[in-house]
Backbone bond lengths (Angstrom), bond angles and torsions (degrees), N, CA, C in turn:
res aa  C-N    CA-C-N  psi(-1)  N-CA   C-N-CA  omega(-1)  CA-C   N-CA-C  phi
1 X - - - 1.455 - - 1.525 110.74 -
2 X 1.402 114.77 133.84 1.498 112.31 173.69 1.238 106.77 -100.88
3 X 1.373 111.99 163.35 1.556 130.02 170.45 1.076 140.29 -107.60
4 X 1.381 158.93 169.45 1.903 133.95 -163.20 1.603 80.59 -135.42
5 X 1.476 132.34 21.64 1.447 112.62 145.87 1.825 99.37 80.21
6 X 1.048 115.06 -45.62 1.434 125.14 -160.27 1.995 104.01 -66.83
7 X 1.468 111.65 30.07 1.391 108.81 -159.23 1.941 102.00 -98.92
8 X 0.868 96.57 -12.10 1.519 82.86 155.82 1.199 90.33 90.30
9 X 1.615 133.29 23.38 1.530 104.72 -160.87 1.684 105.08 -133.87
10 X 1.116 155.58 148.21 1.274 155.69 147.61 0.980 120.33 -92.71
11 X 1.448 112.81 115.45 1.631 101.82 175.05 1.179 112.02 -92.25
12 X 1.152 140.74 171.24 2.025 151.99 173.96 0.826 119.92 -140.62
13 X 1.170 134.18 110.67 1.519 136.45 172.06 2.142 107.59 -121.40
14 X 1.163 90.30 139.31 1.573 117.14 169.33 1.184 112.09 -91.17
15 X 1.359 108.61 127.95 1.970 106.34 177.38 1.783 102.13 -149.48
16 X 0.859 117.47 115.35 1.797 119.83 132.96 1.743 126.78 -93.47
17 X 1.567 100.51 135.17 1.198 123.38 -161.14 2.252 110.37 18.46
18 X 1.429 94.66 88.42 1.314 100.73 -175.08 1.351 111.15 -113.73
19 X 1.323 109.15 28.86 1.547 100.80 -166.21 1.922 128.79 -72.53
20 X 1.247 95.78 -7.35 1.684 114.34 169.35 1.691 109.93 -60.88
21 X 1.762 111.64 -36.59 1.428 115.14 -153.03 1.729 96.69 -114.63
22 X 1.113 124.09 -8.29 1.651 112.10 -160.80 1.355 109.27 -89.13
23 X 1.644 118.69 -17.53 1.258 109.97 -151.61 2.074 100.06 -91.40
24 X 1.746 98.31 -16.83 1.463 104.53 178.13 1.561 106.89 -95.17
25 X 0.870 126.88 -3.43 1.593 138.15 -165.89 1.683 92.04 -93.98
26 X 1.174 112.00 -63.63 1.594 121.61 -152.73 1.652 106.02 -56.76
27 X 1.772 97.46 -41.00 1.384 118.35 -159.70 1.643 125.20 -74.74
28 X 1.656 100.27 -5.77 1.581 127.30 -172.67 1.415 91.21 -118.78
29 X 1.074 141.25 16.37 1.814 129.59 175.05 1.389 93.81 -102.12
30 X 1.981 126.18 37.07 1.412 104.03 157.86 1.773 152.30 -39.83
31 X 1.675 100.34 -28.91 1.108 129.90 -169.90 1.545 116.55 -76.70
32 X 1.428 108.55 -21.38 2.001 120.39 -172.43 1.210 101.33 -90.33
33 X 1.155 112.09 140.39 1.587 144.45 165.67 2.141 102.99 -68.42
34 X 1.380 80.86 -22.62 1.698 71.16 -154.30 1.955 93.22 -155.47
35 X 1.637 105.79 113.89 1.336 112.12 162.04 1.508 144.10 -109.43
36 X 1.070 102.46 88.84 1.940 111.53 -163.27 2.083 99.54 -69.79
37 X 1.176 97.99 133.17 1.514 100.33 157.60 1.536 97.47 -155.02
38 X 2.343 89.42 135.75 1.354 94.69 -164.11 1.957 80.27 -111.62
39 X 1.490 103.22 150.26 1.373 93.50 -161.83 1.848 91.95 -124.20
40 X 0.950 157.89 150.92 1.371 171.05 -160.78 1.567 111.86 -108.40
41 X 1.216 117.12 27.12 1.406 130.99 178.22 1.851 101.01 54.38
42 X 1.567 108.96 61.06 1.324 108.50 155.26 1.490 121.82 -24.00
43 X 1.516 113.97 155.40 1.425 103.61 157.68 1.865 97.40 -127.83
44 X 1.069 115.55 12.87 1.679 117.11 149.91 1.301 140.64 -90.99
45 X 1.246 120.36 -150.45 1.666 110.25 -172.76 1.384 124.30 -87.10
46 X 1.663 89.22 3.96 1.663 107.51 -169.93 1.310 123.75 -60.54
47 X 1.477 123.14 -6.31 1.511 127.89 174.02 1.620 91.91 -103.29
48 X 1.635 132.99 -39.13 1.640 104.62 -166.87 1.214 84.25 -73.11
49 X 1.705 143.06 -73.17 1.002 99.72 -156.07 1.643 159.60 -93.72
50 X 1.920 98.59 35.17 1.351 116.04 150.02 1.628 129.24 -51.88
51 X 1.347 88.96 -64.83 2.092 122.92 -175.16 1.668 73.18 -59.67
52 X 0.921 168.42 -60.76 1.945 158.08 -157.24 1.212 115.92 -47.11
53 X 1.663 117.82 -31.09 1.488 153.76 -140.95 1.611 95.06 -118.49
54 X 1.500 131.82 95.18 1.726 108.80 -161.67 1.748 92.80 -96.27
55 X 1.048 132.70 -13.97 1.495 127.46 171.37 1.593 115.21 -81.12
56 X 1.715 109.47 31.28 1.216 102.15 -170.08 1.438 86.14 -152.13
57 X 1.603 103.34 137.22 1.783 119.29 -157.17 1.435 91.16 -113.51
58 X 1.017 122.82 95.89 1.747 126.53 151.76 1.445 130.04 -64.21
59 X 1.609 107.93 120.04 1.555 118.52 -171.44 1.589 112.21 -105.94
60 X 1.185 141.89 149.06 1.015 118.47 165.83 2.047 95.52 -125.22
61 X 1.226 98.15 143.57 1.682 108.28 -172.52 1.589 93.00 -149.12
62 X 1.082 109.38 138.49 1.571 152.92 140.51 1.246 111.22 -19.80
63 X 1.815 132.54 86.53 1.922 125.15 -172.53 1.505 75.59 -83.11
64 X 1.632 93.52 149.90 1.692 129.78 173.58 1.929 94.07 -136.68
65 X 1.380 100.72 -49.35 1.279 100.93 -179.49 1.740 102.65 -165.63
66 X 1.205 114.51 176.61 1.599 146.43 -171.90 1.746 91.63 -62.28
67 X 1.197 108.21 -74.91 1.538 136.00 -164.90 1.726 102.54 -55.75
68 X 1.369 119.08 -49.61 1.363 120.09 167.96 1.287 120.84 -76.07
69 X 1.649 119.40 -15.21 1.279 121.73 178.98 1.599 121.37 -78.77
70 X 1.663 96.81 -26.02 1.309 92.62 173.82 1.600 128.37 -101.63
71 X 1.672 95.68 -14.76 1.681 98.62 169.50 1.395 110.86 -48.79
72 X 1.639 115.25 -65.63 1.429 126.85 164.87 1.554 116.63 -16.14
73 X 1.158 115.39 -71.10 1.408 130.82 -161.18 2.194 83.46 -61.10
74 X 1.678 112.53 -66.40 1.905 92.60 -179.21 1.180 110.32 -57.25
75 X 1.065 138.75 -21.65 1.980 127.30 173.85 1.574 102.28 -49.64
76 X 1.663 125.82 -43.36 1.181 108.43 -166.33 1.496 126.55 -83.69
77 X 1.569 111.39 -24.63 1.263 113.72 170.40 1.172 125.55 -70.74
78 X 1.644 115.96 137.66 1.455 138.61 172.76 1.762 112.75 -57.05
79 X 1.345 133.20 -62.30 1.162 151.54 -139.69 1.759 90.23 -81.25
80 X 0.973 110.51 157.44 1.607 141.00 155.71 1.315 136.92 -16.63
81 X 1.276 81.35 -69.21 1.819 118.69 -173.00 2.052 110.10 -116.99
82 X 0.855 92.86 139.80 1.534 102.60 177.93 1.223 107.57 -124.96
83 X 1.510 107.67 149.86 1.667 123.67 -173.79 1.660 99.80 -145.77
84 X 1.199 98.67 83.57 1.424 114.27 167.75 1.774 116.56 -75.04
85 X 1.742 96.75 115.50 1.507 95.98 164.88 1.204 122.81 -146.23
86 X 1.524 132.54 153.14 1.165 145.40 -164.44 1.714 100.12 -90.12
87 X 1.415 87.33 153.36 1.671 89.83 -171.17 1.382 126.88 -75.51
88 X 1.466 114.05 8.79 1.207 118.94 -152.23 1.773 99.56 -132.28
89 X 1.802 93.30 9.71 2.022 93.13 -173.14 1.611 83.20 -131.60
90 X 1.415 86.65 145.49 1.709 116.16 177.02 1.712 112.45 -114.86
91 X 1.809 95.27 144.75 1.497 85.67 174.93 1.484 97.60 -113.43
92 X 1.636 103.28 149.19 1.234 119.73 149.23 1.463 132.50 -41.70
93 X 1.558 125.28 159.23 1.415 107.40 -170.43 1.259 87.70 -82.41
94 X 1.830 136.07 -53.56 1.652 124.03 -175.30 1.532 109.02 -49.48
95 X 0.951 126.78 -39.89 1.476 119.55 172.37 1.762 116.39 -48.21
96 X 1.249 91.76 -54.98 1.811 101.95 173.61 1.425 115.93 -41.13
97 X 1.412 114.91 -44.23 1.276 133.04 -164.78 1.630 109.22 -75.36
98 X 1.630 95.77 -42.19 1.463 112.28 -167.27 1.871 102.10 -66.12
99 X 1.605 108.90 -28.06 1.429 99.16 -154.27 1.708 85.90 -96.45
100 X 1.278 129.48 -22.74 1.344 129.72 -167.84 1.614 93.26 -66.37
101 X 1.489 107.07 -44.14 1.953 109.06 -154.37 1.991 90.40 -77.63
102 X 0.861 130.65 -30.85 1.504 132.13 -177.65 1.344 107.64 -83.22
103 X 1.424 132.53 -54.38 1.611 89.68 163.35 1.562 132.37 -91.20
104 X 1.387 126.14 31.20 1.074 129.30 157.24 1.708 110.29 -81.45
105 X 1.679 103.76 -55.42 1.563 93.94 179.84 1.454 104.52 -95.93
106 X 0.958 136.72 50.68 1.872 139.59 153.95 1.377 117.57 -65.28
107 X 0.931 121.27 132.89 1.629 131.82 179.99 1.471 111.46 -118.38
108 X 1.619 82.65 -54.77 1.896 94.89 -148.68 1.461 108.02 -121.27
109 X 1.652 126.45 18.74 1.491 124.06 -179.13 1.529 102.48 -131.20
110 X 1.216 103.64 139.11 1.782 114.12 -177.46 1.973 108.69 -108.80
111 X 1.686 104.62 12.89 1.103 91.66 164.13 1.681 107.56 170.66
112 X 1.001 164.17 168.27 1.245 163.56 -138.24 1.844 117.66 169.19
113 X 1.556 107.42 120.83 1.074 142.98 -168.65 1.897 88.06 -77.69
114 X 1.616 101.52 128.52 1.721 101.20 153.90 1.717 115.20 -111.90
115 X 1.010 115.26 116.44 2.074 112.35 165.58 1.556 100.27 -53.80
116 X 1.284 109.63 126.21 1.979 104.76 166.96 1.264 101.44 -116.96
117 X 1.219 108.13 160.17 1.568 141.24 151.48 1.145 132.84 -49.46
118 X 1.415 158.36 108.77 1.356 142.45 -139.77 1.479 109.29 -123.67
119 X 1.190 114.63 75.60 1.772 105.06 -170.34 1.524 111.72 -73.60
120 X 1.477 105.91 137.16 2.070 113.94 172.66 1.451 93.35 -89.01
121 X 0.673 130.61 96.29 1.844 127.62 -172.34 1.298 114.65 56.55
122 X 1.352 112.16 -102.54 1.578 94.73 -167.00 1.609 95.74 -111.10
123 X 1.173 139.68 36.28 1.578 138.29 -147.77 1.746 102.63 -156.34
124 X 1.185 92.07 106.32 1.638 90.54 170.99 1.348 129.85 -56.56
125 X 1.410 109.41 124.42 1.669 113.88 169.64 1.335 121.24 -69.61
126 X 1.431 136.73 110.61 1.416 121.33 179.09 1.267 121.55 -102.83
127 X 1.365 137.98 31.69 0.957 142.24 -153.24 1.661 120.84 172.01
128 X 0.895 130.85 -166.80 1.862 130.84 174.59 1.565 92.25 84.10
129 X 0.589 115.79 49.16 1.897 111.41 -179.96 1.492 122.87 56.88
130 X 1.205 106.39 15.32 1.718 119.95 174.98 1.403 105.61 -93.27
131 X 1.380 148.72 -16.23 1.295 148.67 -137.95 1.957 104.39 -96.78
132 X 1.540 112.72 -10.67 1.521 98.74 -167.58 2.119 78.12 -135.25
133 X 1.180 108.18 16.19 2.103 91.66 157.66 1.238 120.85 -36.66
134 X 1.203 118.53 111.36 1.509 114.03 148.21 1.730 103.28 -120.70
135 X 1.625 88.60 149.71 1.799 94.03 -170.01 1.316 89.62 -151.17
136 X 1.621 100.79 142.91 1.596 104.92 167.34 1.117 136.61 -123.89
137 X 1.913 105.44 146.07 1.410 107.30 -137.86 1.589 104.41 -131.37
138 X 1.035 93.21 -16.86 1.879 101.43 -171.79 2.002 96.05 -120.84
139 X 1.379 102.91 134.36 1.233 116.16 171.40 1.063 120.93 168.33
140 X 1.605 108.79 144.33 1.710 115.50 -175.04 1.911 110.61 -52.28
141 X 1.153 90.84 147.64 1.721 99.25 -176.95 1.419 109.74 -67.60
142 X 1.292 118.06 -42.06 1.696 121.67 169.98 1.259 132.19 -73.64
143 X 1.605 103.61 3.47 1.313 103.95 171.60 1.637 125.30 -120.12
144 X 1.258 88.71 3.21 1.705 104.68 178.25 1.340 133.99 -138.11
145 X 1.482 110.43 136.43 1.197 87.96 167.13 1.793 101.98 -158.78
146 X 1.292 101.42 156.37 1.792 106.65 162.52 1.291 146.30 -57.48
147 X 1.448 118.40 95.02 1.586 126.70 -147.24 1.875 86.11 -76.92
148 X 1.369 107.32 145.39 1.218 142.17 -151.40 1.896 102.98 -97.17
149 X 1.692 105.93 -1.92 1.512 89.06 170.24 1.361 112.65 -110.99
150 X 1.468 100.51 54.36 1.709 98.46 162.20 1.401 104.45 -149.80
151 X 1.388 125.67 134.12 1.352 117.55 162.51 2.052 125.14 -80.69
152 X 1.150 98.85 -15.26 1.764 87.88 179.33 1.843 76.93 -157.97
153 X 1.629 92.77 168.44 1.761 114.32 -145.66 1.328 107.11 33.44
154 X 1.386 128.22 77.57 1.063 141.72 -148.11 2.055 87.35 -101.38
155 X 1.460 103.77 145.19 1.771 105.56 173.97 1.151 129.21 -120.51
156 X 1.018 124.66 123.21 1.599 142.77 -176.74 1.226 113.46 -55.16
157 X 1.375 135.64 116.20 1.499 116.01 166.15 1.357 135.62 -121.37
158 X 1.174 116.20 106.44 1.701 121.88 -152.50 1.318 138.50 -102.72
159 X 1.169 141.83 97.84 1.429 174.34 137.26 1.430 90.83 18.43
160 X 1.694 133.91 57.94 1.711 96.20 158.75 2.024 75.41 151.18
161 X 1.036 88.52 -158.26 1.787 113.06 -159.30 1.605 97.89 -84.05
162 X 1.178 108.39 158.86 1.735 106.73 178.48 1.307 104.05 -150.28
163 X 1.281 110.25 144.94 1.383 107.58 177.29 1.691 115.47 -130.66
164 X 0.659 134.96 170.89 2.256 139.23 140.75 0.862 121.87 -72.79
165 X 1.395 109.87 132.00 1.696 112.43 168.93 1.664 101.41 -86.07
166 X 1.455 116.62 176.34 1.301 115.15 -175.01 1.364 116.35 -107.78
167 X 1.423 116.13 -11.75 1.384 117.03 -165.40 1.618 86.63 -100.61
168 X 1.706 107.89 171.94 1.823 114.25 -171.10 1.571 110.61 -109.25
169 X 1.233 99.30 131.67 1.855 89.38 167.92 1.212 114.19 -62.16
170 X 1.614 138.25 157.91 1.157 128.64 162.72 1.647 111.75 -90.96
171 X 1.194 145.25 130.22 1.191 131.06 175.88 1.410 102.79 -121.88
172 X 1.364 124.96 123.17 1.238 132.81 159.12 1.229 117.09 -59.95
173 X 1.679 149.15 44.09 1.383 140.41 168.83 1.452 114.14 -11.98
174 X 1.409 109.31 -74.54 1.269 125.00 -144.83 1.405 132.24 -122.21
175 X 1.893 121.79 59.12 1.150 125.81 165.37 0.932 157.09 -40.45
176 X 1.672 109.55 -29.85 1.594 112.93 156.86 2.060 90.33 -164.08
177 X 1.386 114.51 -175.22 1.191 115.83 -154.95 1.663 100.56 -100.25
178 X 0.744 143.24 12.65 1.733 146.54 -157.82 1.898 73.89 -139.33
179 X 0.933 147.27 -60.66 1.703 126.87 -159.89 1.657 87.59 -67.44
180 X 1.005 131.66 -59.92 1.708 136.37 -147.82 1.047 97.47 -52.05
181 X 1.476 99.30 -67.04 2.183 111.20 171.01 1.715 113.81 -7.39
182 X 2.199 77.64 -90.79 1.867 79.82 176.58 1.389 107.85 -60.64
183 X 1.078 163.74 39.26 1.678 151.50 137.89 1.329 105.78 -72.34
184 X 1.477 118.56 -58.34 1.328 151.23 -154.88 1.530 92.67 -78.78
185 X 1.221 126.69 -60.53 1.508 131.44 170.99 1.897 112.15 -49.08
186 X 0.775 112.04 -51.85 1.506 121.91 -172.08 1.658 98.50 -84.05
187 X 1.220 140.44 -40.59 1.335 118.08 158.91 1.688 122.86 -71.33
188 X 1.188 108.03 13.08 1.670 110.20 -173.81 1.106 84.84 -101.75
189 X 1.527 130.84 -48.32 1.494 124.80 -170.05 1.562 114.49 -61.47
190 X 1.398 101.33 -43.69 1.194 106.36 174.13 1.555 125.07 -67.83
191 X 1.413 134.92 -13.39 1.364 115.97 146.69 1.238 134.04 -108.15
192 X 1.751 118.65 17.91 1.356 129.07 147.75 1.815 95.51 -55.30
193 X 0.955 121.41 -63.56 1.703 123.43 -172.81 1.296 83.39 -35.27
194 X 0.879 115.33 -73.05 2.156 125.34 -141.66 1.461 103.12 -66.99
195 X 1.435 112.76 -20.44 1.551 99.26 171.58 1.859 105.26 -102.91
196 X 0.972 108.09 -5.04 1.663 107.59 176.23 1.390 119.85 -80.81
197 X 1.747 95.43 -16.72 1.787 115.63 -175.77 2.068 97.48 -76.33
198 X 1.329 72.03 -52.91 2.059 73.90 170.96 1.322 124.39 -69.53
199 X 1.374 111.79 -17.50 1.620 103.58 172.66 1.678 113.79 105.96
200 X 1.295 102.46 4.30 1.428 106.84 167.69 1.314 143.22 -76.27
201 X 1.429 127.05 109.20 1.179 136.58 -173.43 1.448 118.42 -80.52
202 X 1.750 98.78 134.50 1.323 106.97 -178.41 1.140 137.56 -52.93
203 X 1.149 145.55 159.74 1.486 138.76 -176.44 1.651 97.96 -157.47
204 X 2.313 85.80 117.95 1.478 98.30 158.18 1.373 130.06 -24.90
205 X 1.800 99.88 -74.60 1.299 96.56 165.81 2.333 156.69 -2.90
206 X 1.692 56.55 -66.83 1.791 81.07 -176.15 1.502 105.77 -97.51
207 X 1.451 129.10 1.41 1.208 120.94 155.26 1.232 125.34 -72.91
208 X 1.532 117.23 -12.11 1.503 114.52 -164.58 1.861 94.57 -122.50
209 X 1.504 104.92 -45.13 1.589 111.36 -177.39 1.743 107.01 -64.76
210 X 1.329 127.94 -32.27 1.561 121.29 -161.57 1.671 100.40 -84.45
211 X 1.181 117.04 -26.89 1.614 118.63 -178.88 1.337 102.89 -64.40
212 X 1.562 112.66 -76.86 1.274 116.75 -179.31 1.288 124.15 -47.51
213 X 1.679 130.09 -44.06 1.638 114.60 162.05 1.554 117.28 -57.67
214 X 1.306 120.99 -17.44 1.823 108.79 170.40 1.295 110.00 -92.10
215 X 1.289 128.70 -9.13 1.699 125.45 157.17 1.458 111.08 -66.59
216 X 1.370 114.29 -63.28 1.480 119.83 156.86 1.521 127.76 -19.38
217 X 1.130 91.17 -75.87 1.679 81.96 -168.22 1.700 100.15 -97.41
218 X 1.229 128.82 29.94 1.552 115.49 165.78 2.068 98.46 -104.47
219 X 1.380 105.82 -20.43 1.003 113.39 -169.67 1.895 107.17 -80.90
220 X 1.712 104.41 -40.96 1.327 95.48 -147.27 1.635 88.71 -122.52
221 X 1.645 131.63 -17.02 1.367 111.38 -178.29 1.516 81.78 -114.01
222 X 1.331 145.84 -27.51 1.767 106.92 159.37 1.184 115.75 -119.90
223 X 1.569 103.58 62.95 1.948 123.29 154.19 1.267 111.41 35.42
224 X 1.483 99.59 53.72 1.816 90.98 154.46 1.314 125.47 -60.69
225 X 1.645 108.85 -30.45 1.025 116.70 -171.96 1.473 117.81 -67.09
226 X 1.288 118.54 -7.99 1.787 124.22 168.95 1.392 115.14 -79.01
227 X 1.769 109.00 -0.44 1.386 122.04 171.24 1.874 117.45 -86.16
228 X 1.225 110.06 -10.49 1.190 122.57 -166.96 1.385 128.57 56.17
229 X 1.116 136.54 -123.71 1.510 120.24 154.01 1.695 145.53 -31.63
230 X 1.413 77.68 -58.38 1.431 104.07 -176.35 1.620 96.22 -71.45
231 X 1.218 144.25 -34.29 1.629 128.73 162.12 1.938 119.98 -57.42
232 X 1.352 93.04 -41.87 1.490 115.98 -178.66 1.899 104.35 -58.54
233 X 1.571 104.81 -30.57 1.446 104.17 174.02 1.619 118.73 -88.94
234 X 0.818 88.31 -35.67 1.713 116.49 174.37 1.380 99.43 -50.73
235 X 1.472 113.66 -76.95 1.844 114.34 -162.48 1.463 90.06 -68.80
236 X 1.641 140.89 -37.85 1.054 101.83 -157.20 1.934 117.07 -85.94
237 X 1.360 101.13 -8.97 1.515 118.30 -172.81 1.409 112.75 -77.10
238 X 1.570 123.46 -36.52 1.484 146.12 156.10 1.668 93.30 -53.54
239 X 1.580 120.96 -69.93 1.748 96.59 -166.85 1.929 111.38 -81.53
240 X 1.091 110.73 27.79 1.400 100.28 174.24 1.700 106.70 -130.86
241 X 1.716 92.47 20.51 1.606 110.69 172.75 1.985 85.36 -90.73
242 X 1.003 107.63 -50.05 1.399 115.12 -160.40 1.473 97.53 -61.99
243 X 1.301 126.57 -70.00 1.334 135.92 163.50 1.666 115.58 -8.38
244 X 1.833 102.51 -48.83 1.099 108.31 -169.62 1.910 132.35 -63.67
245 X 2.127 70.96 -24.05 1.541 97.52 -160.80 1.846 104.40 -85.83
246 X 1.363 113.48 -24.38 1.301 87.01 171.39 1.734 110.52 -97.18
247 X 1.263 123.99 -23.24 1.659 114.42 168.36 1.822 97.03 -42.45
248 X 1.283 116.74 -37.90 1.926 93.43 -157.98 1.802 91.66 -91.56
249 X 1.540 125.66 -3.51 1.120 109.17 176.43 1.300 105.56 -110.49
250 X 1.045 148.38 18.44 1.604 134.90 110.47 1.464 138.25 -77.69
251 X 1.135 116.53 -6.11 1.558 131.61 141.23 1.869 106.90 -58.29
252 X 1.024 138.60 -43.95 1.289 136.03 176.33 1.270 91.63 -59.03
253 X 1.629 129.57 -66.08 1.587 120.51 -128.82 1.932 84.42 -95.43
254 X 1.268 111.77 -3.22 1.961 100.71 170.03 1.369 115.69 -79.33
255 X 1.540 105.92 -17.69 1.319 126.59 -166.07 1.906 115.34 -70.26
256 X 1.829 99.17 -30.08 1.259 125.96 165.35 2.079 112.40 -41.53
């Protein structure tokens, strides 16, 4: 299906060293008027092969955090509507269709939630506590934006009515087990920060008890374990994100 461009929409995406995911990502944004990518001073191929792409404006900005990375990235777009995506999620062509036909006939919503798909490589995850995501990805520029007290699962906060689209993002999470890690590692670090910014002190306790209840119940009250392996990697890589996060937030407060 082609598009007449005239969709009112900007998409934005944030990337460090993404060069595995940009070149299939970039090449399916037929439908945008306008393609922002703000890039974190890669040291891979992830800027040539943006600048390859000439309907696609390469930024490079300074990560401090998730939440500032993406306000930044809506400051630069012109258009209306924003279509924020991560480099590692794909849209469907009905999805394409779905987000083109909603903000053409939009009236009355200032922003819209997508459910995604969680692929372990090439094999869908249905379960491990991924099965009820909603994340939001599409929304007018004047009505939203990312409140600044979180550094990673960063939150949107939006001025007006919201709705779901019906079709699923695809998101590739999880390519092999050493990338997920460091993901999982580097967002643990990142909200040891975010609770050290508030002043929160560590607790023995909850360094050893908060991991193990999110292995627990991602595994056994929303059945990772009907995932077989690939859940068993899942819950345990998610609770040793948590694990991660209070070892680096009492490493901050020793640091005192």
């Amino acid at each position: 299906m082609k598009y007449d461009h005239n969709t009112n929409i900007s998409v934005l995406i944030i990337t460090l060293n993404e060069e595995n995911q940009m070149k299939a990502l970039l090449a399916d944004l037929d439908f945008a008027s306008e393609i922002i990518v703000v890039d974190s001073f890669s040291t891979d191929r992830t800027e040539v092969i943006c600048k390859a792409f000439k309907n696609v404006k390469f930024i490079q900005n300074q990560f401090e955090n998730y939440s500032l990375q993406r306000n930044f990235a809506i400051a630069q777009a012109k258009n209306d509507w924003i279509l924020f995506l991560d480099a590692d999620e794909r849209l469907t062509p009905e999805l394409k269709k779905e987000i083109v036909d909603t903000v053409k006939n939009n009236e009355n919503y200032a922003a819209f939630l997508f459910c995604r798909t969680f692929m372990y490589e090439s094999e869908v995850l249905r379960f491990s506590g991924n099965q009820n995501d909603k994340i939001f990805r599409l929304f007018k520029k004047n009505k939203a934006k990312y409140t600044t007290d979180r550094l990673v699962h960063e939150k949107l906060k939006v001025n007006g009515k919201v709705g779901v689209l019906k079709n699923k993002l695809i998101h590739y999470s999880y390519s092999n087990f050493q990338a997920y890690k460091s993901k999982t590692i580097r967002y643990g670090k990142l909200k040891a920060q975010e609770k050290f910014i508030k002043k929160q002190k560590p607790s023995v306790l909850l360094h050893f008890l908060h991991p193990a209840y999110n292995f627990l119940f991602n595994y056994i009250v929303r059945l990772g374990f009907l995932d077989g392996k690939k859940g068993l990697v899942i819950c345990y890589l998610n609770a040793n994100s948590i694990y991660i996060r209070y070892q680096e937030l009492q490493r901050l407060w020793n640091q005192l």
